[in-house]
C-alpha positions as CSV (number, residue, x, y, z in Angstrom):
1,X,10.9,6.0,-15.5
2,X,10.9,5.7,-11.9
3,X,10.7,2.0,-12.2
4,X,13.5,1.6,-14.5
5,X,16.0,3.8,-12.1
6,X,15.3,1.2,-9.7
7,X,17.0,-1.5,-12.0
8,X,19.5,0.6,-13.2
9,X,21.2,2.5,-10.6
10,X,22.3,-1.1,-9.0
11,X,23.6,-2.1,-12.5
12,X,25.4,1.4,-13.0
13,X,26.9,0.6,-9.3
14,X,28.4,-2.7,-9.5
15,X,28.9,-2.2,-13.0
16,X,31.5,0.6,-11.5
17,X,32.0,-1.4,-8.7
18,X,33.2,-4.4,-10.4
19,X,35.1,-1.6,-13.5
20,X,37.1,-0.2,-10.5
21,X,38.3,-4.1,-8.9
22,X,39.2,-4.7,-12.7
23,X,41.2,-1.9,-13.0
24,X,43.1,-2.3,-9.7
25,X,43.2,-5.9,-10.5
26,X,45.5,-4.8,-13.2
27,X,48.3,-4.3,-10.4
28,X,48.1,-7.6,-9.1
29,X,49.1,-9.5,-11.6
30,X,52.4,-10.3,-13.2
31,X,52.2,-10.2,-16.9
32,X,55.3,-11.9,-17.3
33,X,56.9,-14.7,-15.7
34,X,60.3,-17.0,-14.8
35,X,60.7,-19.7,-16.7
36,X,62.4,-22.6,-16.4
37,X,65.5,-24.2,-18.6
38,X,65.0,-27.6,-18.8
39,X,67.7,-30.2,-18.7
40,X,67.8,-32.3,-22.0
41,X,70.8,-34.4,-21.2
42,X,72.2,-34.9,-17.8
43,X,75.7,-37.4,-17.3
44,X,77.9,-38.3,-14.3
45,X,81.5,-38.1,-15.6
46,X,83.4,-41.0,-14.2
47,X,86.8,-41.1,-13.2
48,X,87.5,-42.8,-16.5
49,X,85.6,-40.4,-18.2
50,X,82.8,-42.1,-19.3
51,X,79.4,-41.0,-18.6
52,X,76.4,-42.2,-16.5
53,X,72.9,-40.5,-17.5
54,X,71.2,-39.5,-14.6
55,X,67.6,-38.1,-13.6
56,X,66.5,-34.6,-13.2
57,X,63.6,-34.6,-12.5
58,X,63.3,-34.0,-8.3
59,X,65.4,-31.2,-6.8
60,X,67.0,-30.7,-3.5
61,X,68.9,-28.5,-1.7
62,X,71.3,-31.3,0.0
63,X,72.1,-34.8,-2.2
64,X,74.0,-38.1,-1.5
65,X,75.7,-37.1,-5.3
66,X,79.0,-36.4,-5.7
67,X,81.1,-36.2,-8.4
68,X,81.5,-33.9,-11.4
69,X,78.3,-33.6,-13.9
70,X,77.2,-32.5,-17.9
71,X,74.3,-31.0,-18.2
72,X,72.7,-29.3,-21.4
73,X,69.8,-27.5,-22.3
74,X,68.3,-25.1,-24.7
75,X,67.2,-21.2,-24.6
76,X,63.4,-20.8,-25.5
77,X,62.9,-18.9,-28.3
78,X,61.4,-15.1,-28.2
79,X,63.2,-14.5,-25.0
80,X,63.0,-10.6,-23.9
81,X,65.9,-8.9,-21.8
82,X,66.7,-10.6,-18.7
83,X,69.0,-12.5,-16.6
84,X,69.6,-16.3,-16.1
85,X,69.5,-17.2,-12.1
86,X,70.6,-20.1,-10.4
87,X,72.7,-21.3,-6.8
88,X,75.9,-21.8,-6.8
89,X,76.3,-22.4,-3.3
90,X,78.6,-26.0,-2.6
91,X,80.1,-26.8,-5.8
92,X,82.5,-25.2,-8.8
93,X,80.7,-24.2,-11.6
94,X,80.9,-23.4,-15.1
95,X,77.7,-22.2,-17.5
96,X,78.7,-21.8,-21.5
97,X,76.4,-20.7,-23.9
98,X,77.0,-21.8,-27.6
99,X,80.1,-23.5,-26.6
100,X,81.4,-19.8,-25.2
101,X,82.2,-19.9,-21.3
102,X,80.1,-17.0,-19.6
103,X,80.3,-18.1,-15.8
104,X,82.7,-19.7,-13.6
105,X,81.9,-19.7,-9.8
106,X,83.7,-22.2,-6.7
107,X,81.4,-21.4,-3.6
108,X,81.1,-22.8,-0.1
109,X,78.2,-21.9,2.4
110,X,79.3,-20.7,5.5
111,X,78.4,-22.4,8.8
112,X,75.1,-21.2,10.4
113,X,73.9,-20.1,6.8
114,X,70.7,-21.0,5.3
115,X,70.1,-19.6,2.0
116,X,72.2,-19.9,-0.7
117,X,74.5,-17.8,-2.8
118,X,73.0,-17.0,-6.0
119,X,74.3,-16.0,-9.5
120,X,72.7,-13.6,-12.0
121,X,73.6,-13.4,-15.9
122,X,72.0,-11.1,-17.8
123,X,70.9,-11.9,-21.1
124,X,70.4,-9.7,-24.2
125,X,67.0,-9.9,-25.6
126,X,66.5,-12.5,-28.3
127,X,69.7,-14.7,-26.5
128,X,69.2,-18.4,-28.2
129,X,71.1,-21.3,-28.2
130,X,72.7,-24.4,-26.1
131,X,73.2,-24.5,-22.6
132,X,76.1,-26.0,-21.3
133,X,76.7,-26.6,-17.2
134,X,79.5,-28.5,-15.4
135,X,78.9,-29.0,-12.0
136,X,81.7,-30.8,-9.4
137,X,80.0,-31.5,-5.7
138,X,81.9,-29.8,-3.2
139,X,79.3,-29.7,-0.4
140,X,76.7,-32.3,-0.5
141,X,74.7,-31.2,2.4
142,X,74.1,-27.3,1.1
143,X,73.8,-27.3,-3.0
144,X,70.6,-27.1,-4.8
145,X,70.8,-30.5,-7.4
146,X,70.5,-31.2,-10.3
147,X,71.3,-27.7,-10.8
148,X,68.0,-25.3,-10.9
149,X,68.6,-22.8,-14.2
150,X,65.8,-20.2,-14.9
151,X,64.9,-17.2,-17.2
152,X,63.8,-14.0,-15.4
153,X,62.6,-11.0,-17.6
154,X,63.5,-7.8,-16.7
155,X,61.7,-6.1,-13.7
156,X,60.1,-9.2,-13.0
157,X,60.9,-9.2,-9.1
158,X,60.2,-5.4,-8.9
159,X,56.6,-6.6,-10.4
160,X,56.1,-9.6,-8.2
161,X,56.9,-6.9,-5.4
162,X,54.4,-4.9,-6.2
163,X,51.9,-7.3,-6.5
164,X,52.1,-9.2,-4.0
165,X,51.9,-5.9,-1.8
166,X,49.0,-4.3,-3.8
167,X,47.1,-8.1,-3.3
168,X,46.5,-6.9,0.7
169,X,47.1,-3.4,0.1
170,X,44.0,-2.5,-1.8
171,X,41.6,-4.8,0.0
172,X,42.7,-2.8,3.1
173,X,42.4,0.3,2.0
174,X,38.9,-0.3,0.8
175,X,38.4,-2.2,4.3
176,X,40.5,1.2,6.0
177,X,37.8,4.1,4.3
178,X,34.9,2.2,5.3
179,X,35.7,2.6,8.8
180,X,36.3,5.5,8.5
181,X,33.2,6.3,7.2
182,X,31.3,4.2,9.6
183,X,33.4,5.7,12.5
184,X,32.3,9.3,10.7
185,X,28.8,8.0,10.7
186,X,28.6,7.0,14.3
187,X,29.6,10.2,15.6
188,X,27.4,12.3,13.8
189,X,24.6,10.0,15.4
190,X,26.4,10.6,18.7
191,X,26.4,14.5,17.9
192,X,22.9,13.8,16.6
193,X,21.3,12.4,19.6
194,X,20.2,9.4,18.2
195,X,23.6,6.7,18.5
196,X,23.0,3.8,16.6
197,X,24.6,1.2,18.6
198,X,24.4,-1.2,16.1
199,X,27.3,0.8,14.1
200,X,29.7,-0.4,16.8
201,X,29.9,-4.5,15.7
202,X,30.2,-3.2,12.3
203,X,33.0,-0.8,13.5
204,X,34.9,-3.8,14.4
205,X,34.3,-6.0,11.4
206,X,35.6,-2.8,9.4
207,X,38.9,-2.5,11.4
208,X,39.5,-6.6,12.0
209,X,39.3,-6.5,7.9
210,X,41.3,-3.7,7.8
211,X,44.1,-5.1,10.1
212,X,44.3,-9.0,9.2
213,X,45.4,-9.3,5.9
214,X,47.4,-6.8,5.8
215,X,49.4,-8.1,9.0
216,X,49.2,-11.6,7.7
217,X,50.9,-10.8,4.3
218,X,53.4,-8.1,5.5
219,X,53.4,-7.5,8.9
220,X,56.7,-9.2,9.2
221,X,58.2,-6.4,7.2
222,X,56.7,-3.3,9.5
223,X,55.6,-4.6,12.9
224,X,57.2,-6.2,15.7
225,X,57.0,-9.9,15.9
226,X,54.2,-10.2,18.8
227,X,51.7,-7.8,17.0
228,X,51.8,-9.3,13.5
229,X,51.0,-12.8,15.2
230,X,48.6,-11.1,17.0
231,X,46.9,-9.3,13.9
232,X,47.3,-12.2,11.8
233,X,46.1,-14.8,13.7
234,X,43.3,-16.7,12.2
235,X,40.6,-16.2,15.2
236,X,40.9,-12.7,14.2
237,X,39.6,-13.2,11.1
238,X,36.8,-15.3,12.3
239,X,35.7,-12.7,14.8
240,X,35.4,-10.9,12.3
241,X,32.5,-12.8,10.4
242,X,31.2,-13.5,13.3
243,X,30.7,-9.9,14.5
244,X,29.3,-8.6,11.4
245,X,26.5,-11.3,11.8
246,X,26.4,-9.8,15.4
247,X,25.2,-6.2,13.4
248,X,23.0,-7.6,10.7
249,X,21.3,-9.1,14.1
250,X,21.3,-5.9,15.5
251,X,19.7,-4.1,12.7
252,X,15.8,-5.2,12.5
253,X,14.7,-2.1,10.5
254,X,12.7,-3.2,7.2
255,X,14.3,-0.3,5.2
256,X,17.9,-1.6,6.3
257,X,16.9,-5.1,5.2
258,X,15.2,-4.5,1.4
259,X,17.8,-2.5,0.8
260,X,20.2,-5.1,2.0
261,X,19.0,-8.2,0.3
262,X,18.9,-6.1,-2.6
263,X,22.8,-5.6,-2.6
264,X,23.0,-9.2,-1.6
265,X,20.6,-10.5,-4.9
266,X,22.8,-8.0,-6.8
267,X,26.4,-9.3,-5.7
268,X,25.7,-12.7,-5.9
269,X,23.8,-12.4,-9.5
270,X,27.3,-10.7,-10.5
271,X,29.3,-12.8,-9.0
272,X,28.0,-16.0,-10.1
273,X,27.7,-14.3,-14.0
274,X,31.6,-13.7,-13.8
275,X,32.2,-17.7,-11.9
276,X,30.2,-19.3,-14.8
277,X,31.9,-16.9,-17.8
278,X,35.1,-17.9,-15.7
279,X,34.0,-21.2,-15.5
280,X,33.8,-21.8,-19.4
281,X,37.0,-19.8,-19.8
282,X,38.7,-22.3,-17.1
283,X,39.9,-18.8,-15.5
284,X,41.4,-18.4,-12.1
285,X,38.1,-17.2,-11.0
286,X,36.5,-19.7,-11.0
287,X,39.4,-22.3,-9.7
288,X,39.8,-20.0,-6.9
289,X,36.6,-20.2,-5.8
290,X,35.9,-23.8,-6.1
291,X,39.1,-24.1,-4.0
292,X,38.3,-21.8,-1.4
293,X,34.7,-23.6,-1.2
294,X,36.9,-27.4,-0.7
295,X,39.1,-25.5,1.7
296,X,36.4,-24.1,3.8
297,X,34.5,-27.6,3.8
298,X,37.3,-29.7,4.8
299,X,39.3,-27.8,6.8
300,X,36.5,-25.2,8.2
301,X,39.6,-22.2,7.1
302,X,38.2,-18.9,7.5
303,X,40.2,-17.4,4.5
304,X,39.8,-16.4,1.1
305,X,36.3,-16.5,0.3
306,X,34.9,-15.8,3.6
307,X,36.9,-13.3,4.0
308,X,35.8,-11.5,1.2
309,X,32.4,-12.3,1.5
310,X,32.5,-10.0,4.7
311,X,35.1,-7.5,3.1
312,X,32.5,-7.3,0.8
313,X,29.0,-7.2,2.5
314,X,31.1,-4.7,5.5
315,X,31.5,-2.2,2.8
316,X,28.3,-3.0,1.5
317,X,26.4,-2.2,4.8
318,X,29.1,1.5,5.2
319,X,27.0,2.8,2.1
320,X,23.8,1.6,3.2
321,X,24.4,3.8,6.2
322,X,25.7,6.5,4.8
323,X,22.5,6.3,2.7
324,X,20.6,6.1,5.5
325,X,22.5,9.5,6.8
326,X,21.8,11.2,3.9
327,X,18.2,10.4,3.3
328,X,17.9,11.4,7.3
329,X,19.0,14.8,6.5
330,X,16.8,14.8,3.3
331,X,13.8,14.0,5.1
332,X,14.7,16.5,7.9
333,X,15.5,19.4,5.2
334,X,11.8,18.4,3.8
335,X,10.6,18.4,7.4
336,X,11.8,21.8,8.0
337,X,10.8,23.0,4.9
338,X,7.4,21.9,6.2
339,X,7.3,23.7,9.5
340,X,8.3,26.5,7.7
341,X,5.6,26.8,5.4
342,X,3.1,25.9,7.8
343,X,4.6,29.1,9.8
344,X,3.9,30.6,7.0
345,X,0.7,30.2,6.2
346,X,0.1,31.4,10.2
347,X,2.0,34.3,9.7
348,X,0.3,35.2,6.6
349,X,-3.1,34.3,8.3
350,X,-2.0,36.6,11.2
351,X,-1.0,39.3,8.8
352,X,-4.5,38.9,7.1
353,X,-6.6,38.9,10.1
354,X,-4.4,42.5,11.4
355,X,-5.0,43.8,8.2
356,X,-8.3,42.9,8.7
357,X,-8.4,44.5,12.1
358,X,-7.2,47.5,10.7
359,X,-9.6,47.7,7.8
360,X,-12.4,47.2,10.2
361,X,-11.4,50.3,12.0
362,X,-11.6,52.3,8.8
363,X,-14.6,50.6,8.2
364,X,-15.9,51.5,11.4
365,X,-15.1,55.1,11.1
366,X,-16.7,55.9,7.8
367,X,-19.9,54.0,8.5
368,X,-20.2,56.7,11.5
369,X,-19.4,59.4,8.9
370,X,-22.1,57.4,6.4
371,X,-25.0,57.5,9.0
372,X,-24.0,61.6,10.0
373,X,-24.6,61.9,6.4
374,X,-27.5,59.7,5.8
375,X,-29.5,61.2,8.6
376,X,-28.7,64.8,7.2
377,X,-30.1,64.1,4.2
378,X,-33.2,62.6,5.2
379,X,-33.7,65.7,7.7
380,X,-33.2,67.9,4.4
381,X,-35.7,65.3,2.7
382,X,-33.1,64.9,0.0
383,X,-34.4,61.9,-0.9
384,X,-32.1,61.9,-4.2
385,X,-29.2,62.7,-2.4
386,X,-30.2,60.2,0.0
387,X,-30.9,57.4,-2.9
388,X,-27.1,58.2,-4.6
389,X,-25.5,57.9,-1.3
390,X,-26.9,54.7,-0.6
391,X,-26.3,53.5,-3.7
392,X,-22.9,54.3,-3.5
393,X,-22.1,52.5,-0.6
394,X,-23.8,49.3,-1.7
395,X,-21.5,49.5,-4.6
396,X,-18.0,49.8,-2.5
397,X,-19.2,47.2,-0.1
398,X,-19.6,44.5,-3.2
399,X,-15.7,46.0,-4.4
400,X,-14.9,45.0,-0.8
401,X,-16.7,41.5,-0.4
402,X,-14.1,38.8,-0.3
403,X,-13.7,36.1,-2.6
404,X,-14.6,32.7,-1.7
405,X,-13.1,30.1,-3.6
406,X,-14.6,27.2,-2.1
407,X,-15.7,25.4,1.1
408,X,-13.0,23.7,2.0
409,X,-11.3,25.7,4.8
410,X,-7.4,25.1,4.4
411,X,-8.0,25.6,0.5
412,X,-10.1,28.7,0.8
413,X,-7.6,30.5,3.4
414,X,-4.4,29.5,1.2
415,X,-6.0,31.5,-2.1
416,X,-7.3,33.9,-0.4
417,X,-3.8,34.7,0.7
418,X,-3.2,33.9,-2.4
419,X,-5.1,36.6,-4.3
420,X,-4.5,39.2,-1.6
421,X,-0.6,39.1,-2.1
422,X,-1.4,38.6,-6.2
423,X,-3.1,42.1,-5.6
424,X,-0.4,43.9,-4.3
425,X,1.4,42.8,-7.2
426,X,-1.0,43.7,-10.0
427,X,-1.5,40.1,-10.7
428,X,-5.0,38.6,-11.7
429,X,-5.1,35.2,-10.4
430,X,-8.0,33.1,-11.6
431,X,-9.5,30.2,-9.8
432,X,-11.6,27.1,-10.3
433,X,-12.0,24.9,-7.5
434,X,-14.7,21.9,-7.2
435,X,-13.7,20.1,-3.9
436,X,-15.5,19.0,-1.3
437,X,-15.8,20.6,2.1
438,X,-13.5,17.7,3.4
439,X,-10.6,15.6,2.0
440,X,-8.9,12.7,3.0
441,X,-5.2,14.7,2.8
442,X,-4.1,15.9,5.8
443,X,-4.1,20.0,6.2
444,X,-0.3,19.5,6.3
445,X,0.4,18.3,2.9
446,X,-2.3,20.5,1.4
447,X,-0.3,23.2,2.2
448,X,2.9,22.6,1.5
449,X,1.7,21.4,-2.1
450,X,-0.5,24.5,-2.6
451,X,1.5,27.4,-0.9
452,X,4.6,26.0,-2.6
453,X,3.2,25.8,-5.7
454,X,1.6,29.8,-4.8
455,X,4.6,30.8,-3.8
456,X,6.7,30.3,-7.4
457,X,3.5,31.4,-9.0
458,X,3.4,35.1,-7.1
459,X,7.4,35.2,-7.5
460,X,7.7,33.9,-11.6
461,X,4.6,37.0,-12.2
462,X,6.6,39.4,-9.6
463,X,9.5,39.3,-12.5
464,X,7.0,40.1,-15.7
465,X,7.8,43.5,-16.4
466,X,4.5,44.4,-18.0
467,X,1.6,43.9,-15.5
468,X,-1.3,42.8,-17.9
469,X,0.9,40.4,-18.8
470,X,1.0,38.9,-14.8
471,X,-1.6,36.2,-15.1
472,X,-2.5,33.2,-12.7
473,X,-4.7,30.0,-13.3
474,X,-5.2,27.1,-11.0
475,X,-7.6,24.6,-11.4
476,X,-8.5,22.0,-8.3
477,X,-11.4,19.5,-9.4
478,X,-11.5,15.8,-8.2
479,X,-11.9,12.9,-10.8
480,X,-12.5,9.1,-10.3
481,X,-10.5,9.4,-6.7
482,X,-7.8,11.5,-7.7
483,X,-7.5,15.2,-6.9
484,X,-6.1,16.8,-10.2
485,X,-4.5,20.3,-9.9
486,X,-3.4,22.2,-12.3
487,X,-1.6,25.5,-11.9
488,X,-0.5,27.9,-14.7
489,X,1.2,31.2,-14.1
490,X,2.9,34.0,-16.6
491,X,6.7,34.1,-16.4
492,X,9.5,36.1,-18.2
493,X,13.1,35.5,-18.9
494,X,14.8,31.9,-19.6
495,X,14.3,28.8,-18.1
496,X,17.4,27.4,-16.2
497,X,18.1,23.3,-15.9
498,X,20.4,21.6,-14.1
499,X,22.6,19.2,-15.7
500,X,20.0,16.3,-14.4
501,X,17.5,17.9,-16.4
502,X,15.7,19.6,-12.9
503,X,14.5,23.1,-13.0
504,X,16.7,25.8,-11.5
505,X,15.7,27.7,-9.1
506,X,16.3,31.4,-9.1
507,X,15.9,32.1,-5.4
508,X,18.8,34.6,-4.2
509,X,19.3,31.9,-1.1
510,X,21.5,28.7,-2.2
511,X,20.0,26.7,0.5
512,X,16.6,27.1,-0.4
513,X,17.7,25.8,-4.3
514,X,14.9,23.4,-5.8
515,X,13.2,22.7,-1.5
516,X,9.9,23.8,-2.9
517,X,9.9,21.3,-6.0
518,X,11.8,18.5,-3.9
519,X,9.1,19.2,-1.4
520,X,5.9,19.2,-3.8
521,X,7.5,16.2,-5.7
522,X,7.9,14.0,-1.9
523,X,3.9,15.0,-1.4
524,X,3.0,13.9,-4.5
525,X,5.1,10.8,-4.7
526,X,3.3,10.0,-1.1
527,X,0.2,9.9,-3.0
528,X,1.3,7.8,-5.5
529,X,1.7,10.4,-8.4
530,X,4.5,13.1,-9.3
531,X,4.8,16.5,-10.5
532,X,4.7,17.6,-14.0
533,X,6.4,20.5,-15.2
534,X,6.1,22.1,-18.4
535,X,6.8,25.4,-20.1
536,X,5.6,27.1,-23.6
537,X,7.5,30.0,-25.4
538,X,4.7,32.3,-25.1
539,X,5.6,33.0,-21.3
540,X,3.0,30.4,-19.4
541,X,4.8,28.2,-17.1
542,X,2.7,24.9,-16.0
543,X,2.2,22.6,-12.9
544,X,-0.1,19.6,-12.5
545,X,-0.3,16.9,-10.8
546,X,-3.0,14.2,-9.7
547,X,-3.2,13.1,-6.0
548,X,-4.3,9.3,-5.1
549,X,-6.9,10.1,-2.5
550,X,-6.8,7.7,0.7
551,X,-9.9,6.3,1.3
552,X,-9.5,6.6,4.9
553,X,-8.8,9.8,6.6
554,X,-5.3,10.7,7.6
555,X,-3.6,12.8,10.5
């Protein structure tokens, strides 16, 4: 199972990856479009009012025409609601439709001017029919010729608006929460005590991404002159390639590097899936890459498809270390969870020895009162009295003999804790252990695993409610390398899961919710096995697991 997560948590992430750039994809593109009335017949009218055909098929904003002209053209079919648009600017105008006169315009440009006056007339939707345009030259050096007529749909500029801003605007704000992740990341290792300088390149290839094509596509709007050329200049964008190579050098750790070359394989097996579907589609995908590539190669532009390249990989590498962050707390957390138990088991050791201590005292003082009343006896020569006595005490001091469980020290001293504390809670606790005097597991892991897996034992019996019922099993034994144990404890009341099908704890501290499994689970995984957890309805509540044991010794 393990295996397989490997394989699909990268699917399930680009898969959402590449669901959420489809989605906002959505906003970039314009659904519907201008299009364009074309001229079928197009005559000079002479001053003797015969006609010369002329061609249409160059435009220009300034002409050595002059004259009046005819031009006529036909509405496409299936039109929706819209508006025709054309320039009017240096001539006098008239548009008909279906022989009925629905414009009439005489405009000059004004000197100093460079755009052109425009006229807009809407159209119903489903408008049909002939096209009718007489045009008379007034100013040859500022008219757009032969006269450029077009079809815009309704809301079709308020679209292009919008995407054309969302084009650079969600790039950058993908670009603009990676540094601020990155920049988040950095100071915790700053608050941390352990600054990763290598963040700091990356840093920068997060903000030039975030600033460049932004600037480039609508800085003119927002900022002043200087900064947008600035921003947008195209040795900003380069810098930023090259000082993202400038981290990937600075990063020599092998973890950083699987994990990155995984992404990598990843992102280009996608990629090159959707360029070849594209491909056979002849999709913009693919044509935009193929372009970008011949751009790049002739021209050596860093644009397009280098730029995201490093859009991509930057945000890439922000998850990757905010991974990294969180698996550094994890393995703290487990760490401390370590310490802790390993304070434990000295606490409970000193606990044991004082109780010892005290025990010995006791000891101490009835074996006084023992031999006063031996040596009575014997001076009374009641040898009977003498014999029941003795027998007495022989019997108390087997009660009192301590178990031991086996020879190997750090196993021994965990179950004897183990029973002692089972015995203040009326809980039998039954133990089978066949292991050598010494393993190859450090003393460490040993008891974490064990005094864990004690500890839920003792608290699951604590809860029974009838103490006959309070049972303990554990079974240690090793088998063709592997150290199987096998623990199995009474419990009452309902099992809780989490919604990831994990065990819930039922510790009255939050923070300490599901340490002791993560903990015995990270052990085992070290040894190249796992933890299985089962339960029956009769009230018995398993653990085992099987331990790869090193064949060298570890510290």
């Amino acid at each position: 199972m393990k295996h397989m997560l490997r394989w699909i948590c990268p699917v399930l992430f680009l898969s959402v990856c590449a669901t959420v750039i489809w989605f906002l994809h959505l906003f970039t593109v314009e659904n519907d479009s201008m299009q364009e009335i074309n001229w079928q017949t197009a005559v000079k009218i002479e001053s003797d009012g015969t006609q010369t055909p002329i061609s249409t098929n160059e435009f220009s904003n300034s002409t050595d025409y002059s004259g009046t002209y005819h031009f006529t053209g036909i509405l496409p079919e299936g039109l929706s609601s819209g508006y025709l648009l054309f320039e009017i600017s240096g001539a006098n105008l008239s548009l008909s439709l279906n022989g009925t006169e629905i414009y009439h315009s005489s405009a000059v440009t004004l000197d100093g001017t460079y755009a052109m006056s425009q006229a807009n007339i809407p159209l119903p939707e489903g408008a049909s029919g002939e096209v009718v345009m007489i045009c008379e030259i007034i100013d040859g050096e500022s008219i757009m010729f032969p006269p450029f007529i077009r079809f815009i749909p309704d809301g079709l500029k308020d679209t292009q608006t919008f995407a054309i801003a969302n084009r650079t605007a969600f790039p950058t704000g993908a670009a603009a929460l990676a540094f601020v992740l990155i920049f988040g990341i950095f100071l915790l290792s700053i608050t941390l005590h352990q600054i990763d300088f290598s963040l700091i390149p990356l840093l920068i290839a997060a903000a030039g991404l975030t600033v460049f094509r932004i600037a480039q596509g609508e800085g003119y709007y927002f900022l002043p002159q200087p900064v947008t050329t600035l921003l947008s200049h195209p040795w900003i964008g380069f810098l930023t390639f090259l000082v993202f190579f400038v981290y990937l050098a600075m990063n020599r750790r092998h973890d950083f590097w699987r994990q990155f070359v995984i992404a990598f394989a990843w992102s280009a097996g996608v990629l090159l899936l959707c360029y070849l579907i594209s491909l056979s589609q002849k999709g913009s995908l693919s044509f935009y890459i193929n372009d970008s590539i011949s751009s790049l190669w002739q021209h050596g532009i860093y644009d397009g498809l280098l730029y995201w390249l490093t859009w991509w990989l930057t945000i890439v590498c922000g998850f990757i270390s905010a991974y990294g962050v969180a698996r550094s707390f994890s393995q703290q957390r487990i760490e401390s969870q370590r310490i802790a138990t390993k304070h434990q088991l000295l606490l409970g050791s000193y606990h044991s020895l004082e109780q010892r201590m005290r025990q010995s005292n006791v000891l101490h003082h009835e074996f006084n009162h023992n031999l006063t009343a031996l040596n009575s006896l014997y001076q009374k020569g009641d040898l009977e009295g003498l014999k029941a006595l003795l027998d007495k005490l022989t019997a108390k001091a087997n009660m009192q003999a301590q178990t031991r469980f086996t020879d190997n020290f750090t196993i021994n001293a965990i179950l004897q804790d183990a029973a002692m504390r089972a015995a203040q809670i009326d809980t039998k606790l039954d133990a089978q252990i066949q292991v050598p005097k010494d393993l190859n597991i450090p003393e460490q892991d040993l008891c974490s695993l064990l005094m864990n897996m004690m500890d839920n034992a003792l608290e699951a019996c604590a809860k029974v409610n009838q103490t006959e019922k309070r049972q303990i099993h554990i079974r240690m034994i090793i088998r063709q390398g592997f150290l199987a144990i096998r623990c199995e404890n009474s419990y009452e009341g309902k099992i809780l899961k989490n919604k990831d099908n994990t065990f819930q704890s039922t510790k009255d501290d939050p923070v300490s919710h599901g340490i002791g499994l993560r903990l015995m689970s990270a052990i085992a995984e070290k040894y190249h096995s796992l933890i299985n957890v089962m339960y029956t309805n009769d009230g018995s509540f398993i653990v085992q697991t099987a331990l790869q044991i090193p064949e060298n010794p570890e510290t």
